[in-house]
N, C-alpha and C positions, 0 to 999 in steps of 0.2 A: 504494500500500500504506500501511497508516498505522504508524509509527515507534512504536515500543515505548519507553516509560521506563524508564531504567535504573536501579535501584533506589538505586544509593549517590546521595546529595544532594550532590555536590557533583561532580567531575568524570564526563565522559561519554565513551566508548571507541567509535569506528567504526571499521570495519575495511573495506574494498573489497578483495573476491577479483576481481581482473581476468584477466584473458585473458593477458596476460602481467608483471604485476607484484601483489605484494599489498600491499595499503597500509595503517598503523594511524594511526588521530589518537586522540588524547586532549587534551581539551578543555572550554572551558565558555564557552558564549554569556554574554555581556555587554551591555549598555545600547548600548554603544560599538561591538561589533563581538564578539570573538572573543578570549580567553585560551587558549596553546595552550601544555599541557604538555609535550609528545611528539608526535614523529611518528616514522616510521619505515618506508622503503618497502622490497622485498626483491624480485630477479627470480626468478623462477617459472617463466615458460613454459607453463603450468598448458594450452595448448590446443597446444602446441608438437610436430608431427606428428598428432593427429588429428582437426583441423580439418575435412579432406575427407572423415574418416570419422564425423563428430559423435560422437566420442567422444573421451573425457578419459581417457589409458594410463596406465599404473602407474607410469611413472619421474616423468613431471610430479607424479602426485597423492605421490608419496612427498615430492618436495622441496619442493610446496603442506603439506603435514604437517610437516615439519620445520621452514619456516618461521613455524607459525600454533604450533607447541611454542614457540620463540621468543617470539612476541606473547605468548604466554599466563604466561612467565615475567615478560617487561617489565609485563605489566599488576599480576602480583601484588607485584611492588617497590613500585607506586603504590596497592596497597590495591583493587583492586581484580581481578574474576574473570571466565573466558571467559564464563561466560552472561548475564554483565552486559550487555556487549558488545553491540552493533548490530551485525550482520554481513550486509552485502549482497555477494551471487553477482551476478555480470554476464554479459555474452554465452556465453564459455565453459560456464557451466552451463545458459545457454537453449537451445544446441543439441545439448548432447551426451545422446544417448539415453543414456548411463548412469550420467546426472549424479543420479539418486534416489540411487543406491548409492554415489555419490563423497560426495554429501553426509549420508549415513547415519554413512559409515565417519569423517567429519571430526568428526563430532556425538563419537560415542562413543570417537575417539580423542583427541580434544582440548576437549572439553568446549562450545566455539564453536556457534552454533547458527544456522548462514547459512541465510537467504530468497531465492531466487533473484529479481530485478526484473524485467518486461517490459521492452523496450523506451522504451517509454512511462514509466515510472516511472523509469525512470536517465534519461533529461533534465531527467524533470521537478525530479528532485534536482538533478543539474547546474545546472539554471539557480538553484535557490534557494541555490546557494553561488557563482554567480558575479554574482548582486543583491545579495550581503552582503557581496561584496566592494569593493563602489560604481563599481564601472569602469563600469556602465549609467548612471550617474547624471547625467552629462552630455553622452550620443548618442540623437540622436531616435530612430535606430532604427539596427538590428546584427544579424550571426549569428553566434552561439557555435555555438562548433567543438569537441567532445572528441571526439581521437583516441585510440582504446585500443587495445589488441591484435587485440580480435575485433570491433568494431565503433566506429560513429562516429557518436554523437551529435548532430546540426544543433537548432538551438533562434532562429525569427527572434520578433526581439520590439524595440514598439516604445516607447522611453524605457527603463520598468522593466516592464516586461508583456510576456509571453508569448504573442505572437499563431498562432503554427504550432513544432512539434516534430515530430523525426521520427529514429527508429533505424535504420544500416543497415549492414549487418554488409561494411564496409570498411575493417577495423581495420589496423593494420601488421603483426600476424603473419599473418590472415590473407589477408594480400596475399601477403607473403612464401611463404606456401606455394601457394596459387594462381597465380602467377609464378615459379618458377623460375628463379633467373638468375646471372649471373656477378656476383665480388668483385673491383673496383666493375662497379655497373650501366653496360653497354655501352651508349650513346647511342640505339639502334635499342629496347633494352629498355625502357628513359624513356617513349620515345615511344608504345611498343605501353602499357604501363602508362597514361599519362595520357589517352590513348583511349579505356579500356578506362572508367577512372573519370570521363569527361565523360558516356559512357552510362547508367553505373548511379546517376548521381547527377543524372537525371533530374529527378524529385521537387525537388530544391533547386534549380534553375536555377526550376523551374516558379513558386514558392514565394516568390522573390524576385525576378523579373524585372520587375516595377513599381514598385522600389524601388533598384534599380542607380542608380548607385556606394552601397555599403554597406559600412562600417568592419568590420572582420572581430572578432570576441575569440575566440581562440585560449583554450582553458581546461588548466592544469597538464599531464600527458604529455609530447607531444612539444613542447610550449611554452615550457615550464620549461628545455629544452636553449639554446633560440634564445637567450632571455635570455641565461644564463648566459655563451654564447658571446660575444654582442655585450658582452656587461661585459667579459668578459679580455680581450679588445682596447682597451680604455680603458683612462688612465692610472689615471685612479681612481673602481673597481667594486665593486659588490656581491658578496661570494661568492655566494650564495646567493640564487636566484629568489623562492625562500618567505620571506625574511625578511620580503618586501611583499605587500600583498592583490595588486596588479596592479601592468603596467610597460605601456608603450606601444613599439614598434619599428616605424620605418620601414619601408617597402615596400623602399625603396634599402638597408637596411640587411641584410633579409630576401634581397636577390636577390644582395648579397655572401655572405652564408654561405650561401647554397644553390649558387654557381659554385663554393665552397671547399670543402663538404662531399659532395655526392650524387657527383662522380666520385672519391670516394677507398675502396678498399678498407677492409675493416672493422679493419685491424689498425692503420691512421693514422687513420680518423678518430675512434679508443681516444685519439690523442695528441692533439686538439686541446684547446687550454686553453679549459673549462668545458662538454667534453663529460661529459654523466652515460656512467658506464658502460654504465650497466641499458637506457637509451634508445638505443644507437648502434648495434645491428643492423637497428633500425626507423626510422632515422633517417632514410635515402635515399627510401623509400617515401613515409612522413610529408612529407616536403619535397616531395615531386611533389605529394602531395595539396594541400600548403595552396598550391606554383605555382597548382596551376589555378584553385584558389578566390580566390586573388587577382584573376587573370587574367578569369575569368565575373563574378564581381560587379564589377570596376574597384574595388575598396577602396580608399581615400588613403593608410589607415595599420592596423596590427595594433596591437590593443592584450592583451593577454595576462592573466589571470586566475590565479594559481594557485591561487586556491578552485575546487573542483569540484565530485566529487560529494559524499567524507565532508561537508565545510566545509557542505553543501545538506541534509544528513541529520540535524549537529549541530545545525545551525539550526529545522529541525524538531521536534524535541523539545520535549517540556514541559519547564520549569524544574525 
C-alpha cells in the first residue's frame, strides 16, 4: 500500500490496531535513525472470542474505541489530529466479515481513519522497521519473526534484503482460542500445540531449509517480554526493551525463561520481574512458538528488534 503524508511538517503519528494490543508512535525519521516523541501501547483484545467466528463483537470494539479516544486526546497535547495519523488494521480486521462496519463506526467515532494491510504489506513494513533498526547489519542472513495476536509475520532475508515473506494467521490469541487449555498449560497440551505448529508452519521450514543454522530476530511483541525478563535478572538492566533499536539473547538464556515461565499459571507469571502485563496471557503460547523455531532452524543466538511494524511505516514516509 503506499503511506500517506501527514500533513503537519514536523512530527508523524502511527498507530497499529493489532489483534490484541493497539499501538501509537509519534515520531520523526532522522539522518541517524529515528527521534521518538511518544509511544504508547494499550491491550485491547480487539479479536478476543471471535476469532473462530471472523468476527470483531461489541465489547472488544467498545474498548478498541475507548482506547483510540485516548490516542486521539495524547495526539492533540502534541498538536497534532486523528486524520493526520497513519493508521494500519492488521489480521483482526483481514478476517473478520464485519470488519467494513467496525471500521466505518471507528472512522466516525473517532475521527482515525484505519486501512486494513494484506498480509503481505505488514511484513513488508515489518521488515522496513527492523532494517532501520540495524540489527541486519551485520548477519549474512536471518528470519524475522512478528508475533501478534492474530497472526505471525516470517520475513527470511539475506544481509539487509528481503528474499521470501510470508503471513500466517498463528498469532497468540489466536492460538489461545483454537486451543483451549488449562492455567498453566499441562505438559500433554505443549506438546499437542507445538505439533500442531511444526505443520502449519510448513511454508517456513520449506523457505529456509538451505540455509539452516539461521540466527532468529525476534521483532517487539512477544520479544520485548524476553528482554525485559533477562535484564531483571541482572544486577545491572535496562528497564525498558524500547529504550534500544535491538538487544541480542542467548538460546541458553531463552531456554531458562521458557523452563520458568510457560509452566506457570497466568496469575505468577503477572509476578515475574519484567513481565509486560498486556503480553502474559500470550506469553506461554509465544514461547512454544519461538521453542520450535529455535529448534527447526538450529539458531546460535536471538537477536531481538523492537522496531517493527509503526518504526517500518514511519520510515516510509516522505519527509
Amino acid at each position: 500500500m503506499e503511506v500517506r503524508t501527514i500533513p503537519n511538517s514536523g512530527w508523524k503519528a502511527v498507530l497499529d490496531l493489532g489483534t490484541n494490543t493497539f499501538q501509537l508512535l509519534v515520531g520523526e525519521k532522522k539522518e541517524a535513525g529515528m527521534e521518538v516523541l511518544f509511544r504508547r501501547k494499550e491491550a485491547v483484545g480487539l479479536g478476543k472470542g471471535g476469532m473462530h467466528r471472523k468476527e470483531i463483537l461489541p465489547e472488544p470494539l467498545e474498548r478498541g474505541l475507548q482506547v483510540l479516544s485516548y490516542f486521539a486526546e495524547d495526539l492533540k497535547r502534541m498538536g497534532l489530529h486523528p486524520e493526520e495519523a497513519q493508521v494500519l488494521a492488521t489480521s483482526a480486521f483481514r478476517n473478520a466479515e464485519n470488519a467494513s462496519v467496525v471500521l466505518e463506526t471507528i472512522r466516525k467515532q473517532t475521527g482515525f481513519q484505519p486501512v486494513v494491510l494484506s498480509g503481505e504489506e505488514e511484513a513488508a513494513f515489518i521488515f522496513e522497521g527492523v532494517k532501520a533498526s540495524a540489527v541486519l547489519s551485520n548477519l549474512a542472513s536471518s528470519l524475522i519473526v512478528d508475533i501478534g495476536g492474530g497472526s505471525v509475520e516470517f520475513i527470511l532475508c539475506q544481509g539487509e534484503t528481503s528474499v521470501w515473506k510470508k503471513s500466517i494467521e498463528v498469532g497468540g490469541l489466536r492460538l489461545i482460542e483454537k486451543f483451549p487449555s488449562s492455567d498453566p498449560l499441562a505438559q500433554q497440551e505443549q506438546e499437542a500445540l507445538a505439533l500442531w505448529l511444526e505443520e502449519a508452519l510448513a511454508p517456513v521450514w520449506e523457505a529456509t531449509s538451505a540455509l539452516e543454522p539461521i540466527p532468529l530476530v525476534g521483532c517487539s511483541g512477544s520479544f520485548d517480554p524476553l528482554i525485559d525478563m533477562r535484564n531483571a535478572s541482572q544486577t545491572k538492566w535496562i528497564e525498558d526493551a524500547e529504550s534500544l533499536p535491538f538487544h541480542r539473547l542467548q538460546v541458553i538464556e531463552f531456554d531458562a525463561l521458557f523452563s520458568k515461565t510457560v509452566h506457570l499459571p497466568l496469575a505468577d507469571r503477572l509476578k515475574i520481574p519484567g513481565m509486560i502485563p498486556l503480553r502474559a496471557a500470550m506469553m506461554p503460547v509465544a514461547m512454544i512458538l519461538i521453542h520450535l523455531l529455535l529448534r527447526k532452524l538450529q539458531s546460535p543466538t536471538i537477536y531481538t528488534s523492537t522496531w517493527s511494524l509503526k518504526e517500518g511505516v514511519l520510515f516510509s514516509m516522505q519527509p
